[in-house]
N, C-alpha and C positions, 0 to 999 in steps of 0.2 A: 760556787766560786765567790762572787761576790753578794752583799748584806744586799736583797733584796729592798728593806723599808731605809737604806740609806739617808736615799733622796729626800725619805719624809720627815727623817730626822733632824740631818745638820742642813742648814742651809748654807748657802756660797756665800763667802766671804772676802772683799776684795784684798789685792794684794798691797802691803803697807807701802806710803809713798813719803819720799823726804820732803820737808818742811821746806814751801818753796820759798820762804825767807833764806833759807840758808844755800838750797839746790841755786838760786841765782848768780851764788858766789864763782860755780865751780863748772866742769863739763860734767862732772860723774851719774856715774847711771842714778836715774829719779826712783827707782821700784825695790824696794828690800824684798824679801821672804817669810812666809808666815813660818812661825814654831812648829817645831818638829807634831805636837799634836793636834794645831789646826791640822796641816799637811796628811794626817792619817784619816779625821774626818772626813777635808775633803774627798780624798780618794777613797773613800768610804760610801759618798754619794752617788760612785759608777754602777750602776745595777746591771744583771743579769740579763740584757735589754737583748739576747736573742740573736738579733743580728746588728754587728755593732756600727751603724754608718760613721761614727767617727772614723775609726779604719778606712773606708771610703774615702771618706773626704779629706785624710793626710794624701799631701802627693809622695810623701814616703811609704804609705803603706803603714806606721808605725802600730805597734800590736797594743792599743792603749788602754784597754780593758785586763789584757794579763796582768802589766808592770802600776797600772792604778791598784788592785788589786794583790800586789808585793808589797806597796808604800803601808798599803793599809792594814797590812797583816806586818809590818814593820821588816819586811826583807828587801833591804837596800842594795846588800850585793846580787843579788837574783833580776832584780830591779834594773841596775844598769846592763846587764849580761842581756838582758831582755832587750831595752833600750838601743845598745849599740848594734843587735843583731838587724836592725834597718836605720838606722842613724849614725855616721859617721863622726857625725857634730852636733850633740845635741845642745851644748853650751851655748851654739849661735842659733838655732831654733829656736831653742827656751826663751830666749831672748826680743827679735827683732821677726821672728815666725807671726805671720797675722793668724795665725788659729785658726783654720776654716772647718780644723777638725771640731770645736766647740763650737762653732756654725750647724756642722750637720751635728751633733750628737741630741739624742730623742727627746731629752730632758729640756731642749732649745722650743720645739715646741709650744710648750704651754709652763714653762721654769725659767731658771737661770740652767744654763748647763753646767754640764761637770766641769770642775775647775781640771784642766789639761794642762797649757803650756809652762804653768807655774808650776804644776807639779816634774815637769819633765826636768825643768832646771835646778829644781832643788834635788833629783835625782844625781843629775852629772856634779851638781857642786859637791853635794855629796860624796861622789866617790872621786872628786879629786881632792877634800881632804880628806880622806880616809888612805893615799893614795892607791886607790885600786886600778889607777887608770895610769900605766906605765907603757914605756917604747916598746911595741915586741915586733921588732924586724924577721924578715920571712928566715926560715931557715937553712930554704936552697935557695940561688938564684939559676933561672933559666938561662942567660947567657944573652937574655933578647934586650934589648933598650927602647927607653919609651919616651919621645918629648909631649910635655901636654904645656901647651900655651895658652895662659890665663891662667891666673893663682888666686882667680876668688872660688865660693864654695862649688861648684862645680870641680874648677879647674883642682882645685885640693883634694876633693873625693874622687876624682879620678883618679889620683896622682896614690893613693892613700890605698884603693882597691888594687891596683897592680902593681902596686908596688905588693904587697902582700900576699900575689901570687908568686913573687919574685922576680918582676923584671924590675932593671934597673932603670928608672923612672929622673930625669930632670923637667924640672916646670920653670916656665921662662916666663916673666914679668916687666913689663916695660917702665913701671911705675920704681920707685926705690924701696919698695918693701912688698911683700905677699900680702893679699889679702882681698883685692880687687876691693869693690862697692862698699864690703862691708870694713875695709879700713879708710879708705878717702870719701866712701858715701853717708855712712851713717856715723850720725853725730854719736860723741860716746857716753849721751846722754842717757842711748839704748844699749850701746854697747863699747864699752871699752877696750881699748883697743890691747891691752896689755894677756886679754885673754886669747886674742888672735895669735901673738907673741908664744903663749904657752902651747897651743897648739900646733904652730910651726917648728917649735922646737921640738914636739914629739916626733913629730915626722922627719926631721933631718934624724933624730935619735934613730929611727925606724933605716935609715938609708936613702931618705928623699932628696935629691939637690935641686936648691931654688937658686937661678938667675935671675938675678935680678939686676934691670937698666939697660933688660933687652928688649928692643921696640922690633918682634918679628914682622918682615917684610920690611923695615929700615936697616933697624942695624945688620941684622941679618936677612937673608932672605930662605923665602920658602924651601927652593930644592936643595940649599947647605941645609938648613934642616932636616928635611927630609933623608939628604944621603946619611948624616950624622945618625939618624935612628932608624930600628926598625917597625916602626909604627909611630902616628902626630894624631895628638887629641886635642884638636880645637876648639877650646871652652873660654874664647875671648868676651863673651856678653858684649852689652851695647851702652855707648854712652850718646848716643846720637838722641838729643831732646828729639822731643815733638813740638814742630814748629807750631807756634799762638799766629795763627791768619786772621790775624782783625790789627785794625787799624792802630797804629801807634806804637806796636810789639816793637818797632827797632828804635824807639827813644830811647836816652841816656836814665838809666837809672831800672831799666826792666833787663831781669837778669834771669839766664836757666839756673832750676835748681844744683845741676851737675857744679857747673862756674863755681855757683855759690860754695856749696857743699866740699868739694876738695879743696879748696885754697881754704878755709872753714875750717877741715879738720887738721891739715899740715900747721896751720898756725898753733891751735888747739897741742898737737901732738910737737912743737917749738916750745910750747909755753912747758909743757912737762916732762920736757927734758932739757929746762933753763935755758931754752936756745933764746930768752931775751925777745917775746913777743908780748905786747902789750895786753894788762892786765884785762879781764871781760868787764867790760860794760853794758849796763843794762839797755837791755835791747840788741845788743850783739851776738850772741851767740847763738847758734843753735839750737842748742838745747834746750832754750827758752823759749822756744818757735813754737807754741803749742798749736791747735786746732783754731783755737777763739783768738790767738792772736796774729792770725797770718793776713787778716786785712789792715795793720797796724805800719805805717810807714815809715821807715828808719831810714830817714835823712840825711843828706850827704854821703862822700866815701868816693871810694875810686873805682870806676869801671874794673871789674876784675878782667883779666887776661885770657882771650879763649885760649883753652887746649885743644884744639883741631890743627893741624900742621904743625905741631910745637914736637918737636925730635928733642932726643937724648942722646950721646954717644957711647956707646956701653961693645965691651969686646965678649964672647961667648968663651964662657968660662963654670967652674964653677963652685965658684963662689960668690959671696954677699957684695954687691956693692952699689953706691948712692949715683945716680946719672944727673947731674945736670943739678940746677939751684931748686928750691922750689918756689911755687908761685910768692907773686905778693901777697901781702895778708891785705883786705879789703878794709877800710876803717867800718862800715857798714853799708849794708844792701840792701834798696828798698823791695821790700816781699810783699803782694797784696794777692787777693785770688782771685781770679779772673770768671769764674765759673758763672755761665748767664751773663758775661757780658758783651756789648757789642764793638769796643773800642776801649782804647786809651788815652787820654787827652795829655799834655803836657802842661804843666803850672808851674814855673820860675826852675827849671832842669828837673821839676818833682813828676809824678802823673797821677790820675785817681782813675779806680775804675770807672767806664761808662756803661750801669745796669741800664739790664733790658726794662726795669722798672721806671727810670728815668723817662 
């Protein structure tokens, strides 16, 4: 199956990154893709290792020793046929997926491991310019209906799997667009949100209806629900932080990640569709938030607005539509990381951490 002496061959190669002079300008994803012949190398480096614990260690199960193994024998449509057969999405995988499957693969070890998640993504990009990846709606429908409430990837792979058996499937969303966490959570530094967009649109292609600006249990309630269908798939997730219990966490200026992150991306997702939100500066954005600079204090700005009791008025329908305004945009949010420390102090409305080193 696969080249045995691989691994002893090519080595791993990281995935190319934009020039962060210029990535500072924009929200767009940081990470390109290697050439078509690094990409056969690397999957080249997946050896015959037996028992594969990458396999394992995907909570998809994904079969990634087959489809590394297509790349590298250059069978791209085999590849995703492979891919989709335990991955509904692997575009947001490839993506925003922390790899645990290159965590456990054998090569981890005493190596670099097999390059995975990069290779998965340049599979799906692949086959959606090629387009091999088109709407195929069931061909009977059962007569049954199905609401699944939440329309992040859960709520969408549920929605995506029965539908496909044929029932008639609506996903109800309280926010004004599908997508959950991975549209108002994650910056589209990792991921763009315009691919979420294409994927939603396969699934309405397929026979999917998204409601959207329905807050179930507000605007509607459970048992209209429930009598409305014959079966409810609750794949709401959670936005409920975890409270910081040390001293100082309710000062002006310490914010949850969530707060931050959706008023964040709405502004973000304003500015690219000209809605006239003010241009990124440095130090504002997200996207810029790396690892080494989350102890770095960006001063001033406005307490963002929680979302916990904040309702939208939306009628059960089905079709698209916007509920309510969206938040304000924050001029900036002070972000430090708290890990090991014992408090917060306050210095002129700013705070600094109190390490346990101090």
């Amino acid at each position: 199956m696969a080249n045995p002496r691989g691994f002893l061959e090519v080595r791993r190669v990281p995935a190319p990154e934009r020039d962060p002079r210029e990535r500072v300008r924009d929200s767009r994803e940081i990470f390109g893709t290697l050439t078509e012949p690094e990409l056969l190398g690397q999957a080249g480096r997946c050896m015959d290792c037996g028992v594969p614990f990458c396999n394992n260690g995907c909570p998809l199960g994904n079969l990634i020793p087959d489809w590394n193994d297509l790349v590298r024998r250059g069978k791209w449509r085999e590849a995703i046929d492979q891919l989709h057969a335990t991955n509904n999405f692997p575009e947001f995988t490839g993506l925003i997926c922390p790899a645990p499957c290159e965590s456990a693969c054998v090569l981890d070890i005493a190596d670099d491991p097999v390059m995975i998640k990069q290779i998965e993504y340049a599979i799906v990009h692949r086959a959606f310019e090629e387009g091999w990846i088109v709407p195929r709606p069931p061909e009977h429908r059962t007569g049954l209906t199905v609401a699944v409430i939440g329309s992040g990837p859960a709520g969408m792979a549920a929605a995506a799997e029965l539908n496909q058996v044929g029932h008639t499937v609506t996903v109800y969303e309280r926010d004004e667009a599908p997508g959950g966490l991975m549209r108002f959570g994650v910056p589209d530094a990792k991921l763009e949100k315009w691919m979420i967009d294409r994927r939603i649109a396969l699934l309405e292609a397929e026979g999917i209806d998204f409601a959207c600006g329905v807050d179930v249990g507000v605007d509607a309630g459970a048992e209209e629900i429930a009598e409305r269908h014959d079966a409810v798939v609750v794949a709401v997730g959670s936005r409920v932080e975890r409270p910081l219990e040390i001293p100082g966490a309710d000062l002006d200026g310490v914010h949850y990640a969530m707060d931050y992150l959706y008023q964040r991306n709405r502004a973000v997702a304003r500015e690219a569709q000209g809605g006239g939100a003010q241009p990124e500066r440095e130090g504002r954005s997200a996207a810029g938030t790396s690892g080494e600079e989350r102890s770095r204090n960006v001063r001033g700005g406005a307490q963002p607005e929680r979302r916990s009791g904040e309702h939208r008025t939306g009628r059960l329908s089905g079709e698209h539509r916007t509920g309510g305004s969206p938040d304000q945009d924050p001029q900036s949010i002070g972000m430090s990381s708290t890990r090991g420390s014992r408090g917060l102090c306050s210095r002129r409305s700013r705070y600094q951490s109190i390490s346990e080193r101090s």
